[in-house]
C-alpha positions as CSV (number, residue, x, y, z in Angstrom):
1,X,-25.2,2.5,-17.5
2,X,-23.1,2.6,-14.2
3,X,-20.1,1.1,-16.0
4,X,-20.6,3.6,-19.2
5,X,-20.6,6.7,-16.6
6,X,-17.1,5.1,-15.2
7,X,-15.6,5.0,-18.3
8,X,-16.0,7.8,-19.7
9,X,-15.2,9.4,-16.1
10,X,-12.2,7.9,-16.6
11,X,-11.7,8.9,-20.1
12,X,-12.1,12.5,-18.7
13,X,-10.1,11.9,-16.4
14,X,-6.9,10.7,-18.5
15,X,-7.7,13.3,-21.3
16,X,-7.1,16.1,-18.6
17,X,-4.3,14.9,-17.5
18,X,-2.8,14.4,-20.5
19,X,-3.5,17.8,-22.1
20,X,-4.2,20.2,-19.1
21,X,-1.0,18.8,-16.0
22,X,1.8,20.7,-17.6
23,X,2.8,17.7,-19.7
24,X,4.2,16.1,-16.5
25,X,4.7,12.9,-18.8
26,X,7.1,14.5,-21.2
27,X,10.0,14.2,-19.1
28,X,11.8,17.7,-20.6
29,X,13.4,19.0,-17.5
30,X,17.1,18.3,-17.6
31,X,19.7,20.2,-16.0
32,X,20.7,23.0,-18.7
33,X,24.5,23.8,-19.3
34,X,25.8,27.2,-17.8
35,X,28.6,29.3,-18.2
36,X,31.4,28.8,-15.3
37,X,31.0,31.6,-12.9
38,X,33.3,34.3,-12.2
39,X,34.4,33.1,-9.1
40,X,33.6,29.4,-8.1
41,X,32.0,29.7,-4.8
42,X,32.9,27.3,-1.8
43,X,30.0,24.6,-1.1
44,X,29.3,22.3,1.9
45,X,27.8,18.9,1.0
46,X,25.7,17.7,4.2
47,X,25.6,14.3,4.5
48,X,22.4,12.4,6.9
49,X,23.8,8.4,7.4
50,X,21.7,6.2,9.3
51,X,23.2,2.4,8.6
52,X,24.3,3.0,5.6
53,X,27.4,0.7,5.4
54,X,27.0,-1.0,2.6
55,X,26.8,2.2,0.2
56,X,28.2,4.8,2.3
57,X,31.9,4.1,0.8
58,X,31.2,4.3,-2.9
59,X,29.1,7.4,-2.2
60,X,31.9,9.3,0.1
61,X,34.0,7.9,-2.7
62,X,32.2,9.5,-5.4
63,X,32.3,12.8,-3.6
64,X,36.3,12.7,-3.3
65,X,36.4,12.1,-7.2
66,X,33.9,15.6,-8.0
67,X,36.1,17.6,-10.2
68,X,34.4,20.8,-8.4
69,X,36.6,23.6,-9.2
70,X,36.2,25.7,-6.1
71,X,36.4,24.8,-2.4
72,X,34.2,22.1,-1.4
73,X,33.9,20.7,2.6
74,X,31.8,17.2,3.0
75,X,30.2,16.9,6.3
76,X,28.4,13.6,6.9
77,X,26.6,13.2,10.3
78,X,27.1,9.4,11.7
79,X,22.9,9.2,12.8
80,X,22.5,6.4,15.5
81,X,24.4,3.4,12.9
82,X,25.3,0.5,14.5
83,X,26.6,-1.1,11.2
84,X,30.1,0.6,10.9
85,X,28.9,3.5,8.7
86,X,31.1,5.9,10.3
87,X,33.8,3.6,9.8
88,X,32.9,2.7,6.2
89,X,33.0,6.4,5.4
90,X,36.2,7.5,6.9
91,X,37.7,4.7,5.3
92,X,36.4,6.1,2.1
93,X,37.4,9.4,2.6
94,X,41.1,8.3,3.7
95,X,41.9,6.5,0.2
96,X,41.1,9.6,-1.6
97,X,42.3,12.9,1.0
98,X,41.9,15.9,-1.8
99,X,38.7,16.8,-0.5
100,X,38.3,17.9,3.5
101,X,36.1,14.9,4.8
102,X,34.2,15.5,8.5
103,X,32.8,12.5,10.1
104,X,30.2,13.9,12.8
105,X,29.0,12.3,15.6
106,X,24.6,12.3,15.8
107,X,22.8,13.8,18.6
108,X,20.2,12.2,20.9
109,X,16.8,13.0,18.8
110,X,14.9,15.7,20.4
111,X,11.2,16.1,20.4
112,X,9.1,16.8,17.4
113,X,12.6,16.5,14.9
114,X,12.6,13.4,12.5
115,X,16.3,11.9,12.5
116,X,16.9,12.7,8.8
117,X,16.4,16.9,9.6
118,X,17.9,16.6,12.9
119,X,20.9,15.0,10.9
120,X,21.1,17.7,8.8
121,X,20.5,20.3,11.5
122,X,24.0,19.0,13.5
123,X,26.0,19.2,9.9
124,X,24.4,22.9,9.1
125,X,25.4,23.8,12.5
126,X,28.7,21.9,11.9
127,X,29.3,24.0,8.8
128,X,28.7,27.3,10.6
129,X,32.5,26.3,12.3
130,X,33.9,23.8,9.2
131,X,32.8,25.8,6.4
132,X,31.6,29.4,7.0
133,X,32.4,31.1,3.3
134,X,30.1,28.4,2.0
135,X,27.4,30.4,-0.5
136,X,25.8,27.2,-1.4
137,X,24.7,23.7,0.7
138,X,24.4,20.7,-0.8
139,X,21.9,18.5,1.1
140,X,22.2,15.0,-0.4
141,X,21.8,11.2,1.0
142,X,24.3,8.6,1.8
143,X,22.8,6.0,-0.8
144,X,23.0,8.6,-4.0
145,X,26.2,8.5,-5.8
146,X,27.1,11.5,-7.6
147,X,28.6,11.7,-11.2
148,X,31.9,13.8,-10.9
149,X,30.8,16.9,-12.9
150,X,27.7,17.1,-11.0
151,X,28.3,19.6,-8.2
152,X,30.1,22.1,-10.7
153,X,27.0,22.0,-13.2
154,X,24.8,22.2,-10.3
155,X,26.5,25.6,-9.3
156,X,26.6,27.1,-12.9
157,X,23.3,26.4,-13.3
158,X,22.0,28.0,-10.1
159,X,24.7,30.7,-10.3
160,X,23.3,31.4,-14.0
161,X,19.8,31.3,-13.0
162,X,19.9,33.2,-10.0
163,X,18.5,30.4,-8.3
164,X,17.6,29.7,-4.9
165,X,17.2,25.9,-4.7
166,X,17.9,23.2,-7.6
167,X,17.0,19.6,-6.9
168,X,18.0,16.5,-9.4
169,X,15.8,13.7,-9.4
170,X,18.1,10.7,-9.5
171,X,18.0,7.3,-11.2
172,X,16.4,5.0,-8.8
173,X,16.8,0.9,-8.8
174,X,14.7,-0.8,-11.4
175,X,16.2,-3.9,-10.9
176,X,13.8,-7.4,-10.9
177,X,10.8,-7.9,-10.8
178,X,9.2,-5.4,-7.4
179,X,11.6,-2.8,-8.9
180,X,10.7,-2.3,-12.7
181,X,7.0,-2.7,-11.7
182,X,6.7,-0.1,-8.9
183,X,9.7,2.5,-9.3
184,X,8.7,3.7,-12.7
185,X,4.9,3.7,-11.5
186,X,6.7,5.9,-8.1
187,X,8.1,8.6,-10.6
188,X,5.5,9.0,-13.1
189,X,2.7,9.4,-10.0
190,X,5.4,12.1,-8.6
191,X,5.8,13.7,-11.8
192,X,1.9,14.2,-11.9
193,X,1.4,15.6,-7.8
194,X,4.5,18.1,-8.7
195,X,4.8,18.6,-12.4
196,X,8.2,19.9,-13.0
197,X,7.5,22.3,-15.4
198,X,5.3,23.6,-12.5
199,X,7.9,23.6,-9.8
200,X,10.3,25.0,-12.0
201,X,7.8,28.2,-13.2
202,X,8.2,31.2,-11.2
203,X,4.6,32.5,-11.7
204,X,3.5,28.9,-10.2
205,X,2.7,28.1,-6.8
206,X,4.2,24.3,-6.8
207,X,7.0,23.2,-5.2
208,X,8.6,20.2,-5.5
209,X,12.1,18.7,-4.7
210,X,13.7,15.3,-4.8
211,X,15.9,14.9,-1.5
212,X,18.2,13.1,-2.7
213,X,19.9,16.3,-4.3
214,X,19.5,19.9,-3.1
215,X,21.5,22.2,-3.7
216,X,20.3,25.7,-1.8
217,X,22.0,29.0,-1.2
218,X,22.7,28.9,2.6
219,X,20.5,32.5,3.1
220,X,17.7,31.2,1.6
221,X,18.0,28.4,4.2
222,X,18.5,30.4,7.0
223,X,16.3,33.0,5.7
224,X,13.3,30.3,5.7
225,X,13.6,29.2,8.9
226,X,16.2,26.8,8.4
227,X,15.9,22.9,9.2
228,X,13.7,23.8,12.2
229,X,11.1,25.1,10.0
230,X,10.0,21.6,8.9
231,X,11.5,19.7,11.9
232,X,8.5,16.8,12.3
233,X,7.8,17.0,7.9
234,X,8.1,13.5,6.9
235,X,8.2,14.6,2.8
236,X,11.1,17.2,4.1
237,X,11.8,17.7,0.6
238,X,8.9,19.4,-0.4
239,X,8.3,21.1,2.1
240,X,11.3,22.7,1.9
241,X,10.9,23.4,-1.4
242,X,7.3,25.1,-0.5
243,X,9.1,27.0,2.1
244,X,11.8,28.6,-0.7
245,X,9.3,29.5,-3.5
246,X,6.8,30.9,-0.9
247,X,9.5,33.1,0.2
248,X,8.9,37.4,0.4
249,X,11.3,37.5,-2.7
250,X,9.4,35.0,-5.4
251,X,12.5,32.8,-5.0
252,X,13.1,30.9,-8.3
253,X,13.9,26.9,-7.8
254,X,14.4,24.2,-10.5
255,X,13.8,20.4,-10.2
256,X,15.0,18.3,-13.0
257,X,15.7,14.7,-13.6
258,X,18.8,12.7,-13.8
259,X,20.5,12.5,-17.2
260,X,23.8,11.9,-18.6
261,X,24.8,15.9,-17.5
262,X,23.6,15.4,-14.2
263,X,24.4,12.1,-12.9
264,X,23.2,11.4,-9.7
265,X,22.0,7.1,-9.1
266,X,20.9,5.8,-6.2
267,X,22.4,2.5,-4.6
268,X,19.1,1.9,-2.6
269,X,18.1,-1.7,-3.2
270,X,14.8,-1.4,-5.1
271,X,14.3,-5.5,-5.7
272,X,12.5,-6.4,-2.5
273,X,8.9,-6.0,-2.0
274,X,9.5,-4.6,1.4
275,X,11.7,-2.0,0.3
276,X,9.3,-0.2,-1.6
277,X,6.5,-0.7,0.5
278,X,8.2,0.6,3.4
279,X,9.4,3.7,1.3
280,X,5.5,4.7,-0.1
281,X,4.0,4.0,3.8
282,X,5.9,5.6,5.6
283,X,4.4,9.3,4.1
284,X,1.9,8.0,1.8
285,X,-0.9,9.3,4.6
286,X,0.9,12.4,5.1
287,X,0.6,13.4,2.0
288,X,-3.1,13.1,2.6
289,X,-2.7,15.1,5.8
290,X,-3.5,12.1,8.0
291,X,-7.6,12.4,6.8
292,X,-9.8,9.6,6.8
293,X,-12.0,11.1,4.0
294,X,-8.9,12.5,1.3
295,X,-7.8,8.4,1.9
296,X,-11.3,7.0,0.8
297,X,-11.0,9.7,-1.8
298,X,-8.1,9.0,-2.7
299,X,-8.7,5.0,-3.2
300,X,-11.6,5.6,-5.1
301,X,-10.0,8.0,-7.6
302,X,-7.0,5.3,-7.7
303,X,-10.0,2.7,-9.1
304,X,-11.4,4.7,-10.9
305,X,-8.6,6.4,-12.8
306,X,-6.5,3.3,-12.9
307,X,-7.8,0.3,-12.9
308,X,-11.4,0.2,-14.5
309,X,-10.5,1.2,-18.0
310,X,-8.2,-2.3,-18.0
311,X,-11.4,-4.1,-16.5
312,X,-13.6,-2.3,-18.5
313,X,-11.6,-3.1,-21.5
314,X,-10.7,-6.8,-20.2
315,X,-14.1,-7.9,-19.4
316,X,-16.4,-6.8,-22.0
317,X,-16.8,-10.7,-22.8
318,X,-18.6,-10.7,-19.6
319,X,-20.6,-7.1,-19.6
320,X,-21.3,-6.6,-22.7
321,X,-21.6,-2.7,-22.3
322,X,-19.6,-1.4,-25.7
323,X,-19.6,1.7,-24.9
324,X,-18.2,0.9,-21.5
325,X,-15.6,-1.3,-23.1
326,X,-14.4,1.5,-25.7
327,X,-14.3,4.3,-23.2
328,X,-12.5,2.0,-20.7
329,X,-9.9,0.8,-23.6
330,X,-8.8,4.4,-24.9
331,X,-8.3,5.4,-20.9
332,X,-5.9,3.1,-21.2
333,X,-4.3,3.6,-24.0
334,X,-4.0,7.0,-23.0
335,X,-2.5,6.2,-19.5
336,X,-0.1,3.3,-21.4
337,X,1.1,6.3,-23.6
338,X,1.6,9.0,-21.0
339,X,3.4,6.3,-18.7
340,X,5.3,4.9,-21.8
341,X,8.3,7.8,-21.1
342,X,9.1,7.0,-17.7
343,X,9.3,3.5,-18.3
344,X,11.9,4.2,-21.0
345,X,13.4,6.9,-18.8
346,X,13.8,3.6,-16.6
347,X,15.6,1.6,-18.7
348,X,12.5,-0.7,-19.4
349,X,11.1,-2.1,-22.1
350,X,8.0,0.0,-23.3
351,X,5.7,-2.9,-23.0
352,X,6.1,-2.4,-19.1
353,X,3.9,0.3,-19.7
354,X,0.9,-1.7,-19.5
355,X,1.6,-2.7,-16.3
356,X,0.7,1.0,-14.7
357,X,-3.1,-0.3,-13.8
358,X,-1.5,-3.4,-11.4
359,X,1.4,-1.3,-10.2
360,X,-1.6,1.6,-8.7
361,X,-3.1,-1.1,-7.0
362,X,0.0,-1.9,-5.3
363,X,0.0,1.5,-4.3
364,X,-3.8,2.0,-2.9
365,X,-2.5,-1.5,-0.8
366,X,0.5,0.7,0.5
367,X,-1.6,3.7,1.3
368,X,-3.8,2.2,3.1
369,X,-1.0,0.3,4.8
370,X,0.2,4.2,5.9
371,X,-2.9,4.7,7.0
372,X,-3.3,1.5,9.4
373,X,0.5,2.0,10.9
374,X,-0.6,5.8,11.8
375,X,-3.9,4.7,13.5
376,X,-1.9,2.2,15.0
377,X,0.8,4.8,16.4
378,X,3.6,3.5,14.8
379,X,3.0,5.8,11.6
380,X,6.6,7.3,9.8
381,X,8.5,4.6,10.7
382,X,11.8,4.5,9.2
383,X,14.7,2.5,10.1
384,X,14.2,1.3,14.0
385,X,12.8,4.9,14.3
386,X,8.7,5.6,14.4
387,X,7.7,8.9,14.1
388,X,3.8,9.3,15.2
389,X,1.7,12.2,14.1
390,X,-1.0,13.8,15.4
């Protein structure tokens, strides 16, 4: 009887998400063409680099080659490397000199600031002298290598729109074996917490941005507080994007995903174990607001949801409950079909869609794992740096 109750639980479960979450699954929000403005307005791009040698070059690269039509200033802030990722950089930017290029030096970390804000804090401040026409900022990483008509469609768009913050979800590694299991499995469950069509509807109250590429009008920045407004957030992006739509004006924003009109692909190594793990525990219980009982919740809705319709379905041999077994095998039919798009979005074979049940237990291990590294005191840890919460 237990098992029956599960399953169709589950069932429920699946059949509301499927029909009632804004069709988070469906995968429709692309970046929409837009007439060329008037007057193409001048743009900052702000650059955080922590040790980012190995990628930093292609990426400053990629920048120099944007085919932007109106004034654009890169500032990238040099945070703590000790891998030559100033040098890789400047290198970069001296093969290719259309495009000002502004190396900046980091800041000793103060108090209660995570190095990625404080980054961006020293090139906003930066731009205040380098760039002070700029309308818009780009805020964007130093492992996410942008297409060259990206910036320009960015600004159309949000010009068009009247928008206050636009955000592009970029292709992430799928590569080997850790990397088409988990990444695909890492979109699809933040498709479902912020459902695009959500973040993107005015009369909704999610938010939701990817950091890898923000573009926001500098006032609306300022006007919400700026990067001192989030200072200690570990999911920045977010919460900035929280802070924008919340705003006295009913800002509109717009997240979308990566597509052949707005290319953006991350060069962040995806095949090791490690590198995922790290990644999903270092905010995973943050997102839960560091509480003991939304973690037990949350594992048990992780089973629940997840992984008994496979068992349910797998081991009828051994309970014999029919009814169980059904229930448990159109769950997961249902969650194969709804996770089927990402995985194609991925580049994957369909088939890998199957593999969502093992690739939630992977992440209950990690969030649990964020959980022991905060009770520990060495929670939001994040290359060489720890950032504790209370």
């Amino acid at each position: 009887m237990l098992l029956t109750l599960a399953a169709i639980a589950s069932l429920l479960a699946w059949a509301w998400l499927a029909l009632f979450r804004r069709g988070f699954w469906r995968l429709r929000e692309r970046l929409l063409p837009a007439p060329a403005p008037a007057e193409w307005p001048e743009v900052a791009v702000l650059i955080p680099a922590r040790n980012e040698a190995a990628q930093v070059g292609d990426v400053v690269a990629a920048h120099m080659a944007s085919t932007y039509p109106g004034r654009m200033r890169l500032i990238l802030v040099d945070d703590g490397s000790d891998d030559g990722t100033a040098e890789a950089a400047q290198a970069a930017a001296g093969c290719a000199p259309p495009r000002p290029v502004h190396i900046v030096p980091g800041r000793p970390l103060p108090p209660g600031w995570s190095g990625k804000l404080w980054a961006l804090e020293t090139a906003r401040e930066a731009a205040g002298t380098l760039a002070p026409g700029a309308r818009w900022l780009l805020l964007t990483d130093a492992d996410i290598r942008h297409g060259p008509e990206l910036l320009a469609r960015l600004v159309a768009r949000a010009e068009a729109a009247d928008l206050a913050l636009l955000s592009v979800m970029a292709r992430l590694d799928c590569r080997g074996v850790w990397g088409g299991l988990l990444i695909p499995a890492f979109l699809y469950f933040f498709a479902k917490l912020y459902p695009f069509a959500a973040v993107n509807d005015p009369a909704s109250r999610v938010a939701g941005a990817a950091g890898g590429v923000v573009l926001i009008r500098r006032t609306v920045l300022e006007a919400s507080g700026g990067f001192a407004a989030l200072r200690g957030a570990l999911i920045d992006d977010c919460t900035l994007a929280g802070l924008v739509k919340a705003g006295p004006t009913g800002r509109r924003i717009e997240l979308v995903l990566a597509d052949g009109f707005a290319e953006a692909v991350s060069l962040r190594d995806n095949r090791p174990l490690a590198s995922v793990r790290d990644m999903v525990a270092r905010t995973a219980y943050a997102q839960l607001r560091h509480s003991s009982l939304l973690l037990m919740g949350t594992l048990a809705g992780l089973a629940l949801v997840y992984l008994a319709p496979p068992l349910l379905w797998l081991g009828w041999p051994l309970h014999g409950q029919g009814t169980a077994a059904a229930a448990g095998g159109l769950a997961w039919l249902v969650m194969t079909l709804t996770y089927r798009p990402m995985v194609r979005h991925c580049g994957l074979p369909g088939v890998v869609a199957l593999t969502l049940p093992l690739a939630a237990g992977f992440y209950a291990a990690f969030t649990w794992l964020s959980a022991l590294r905060h009770w520990r005191g060495v929670g939001g840890q994040w290359k060489g740096r720890v950032y504790p919460s209370a």
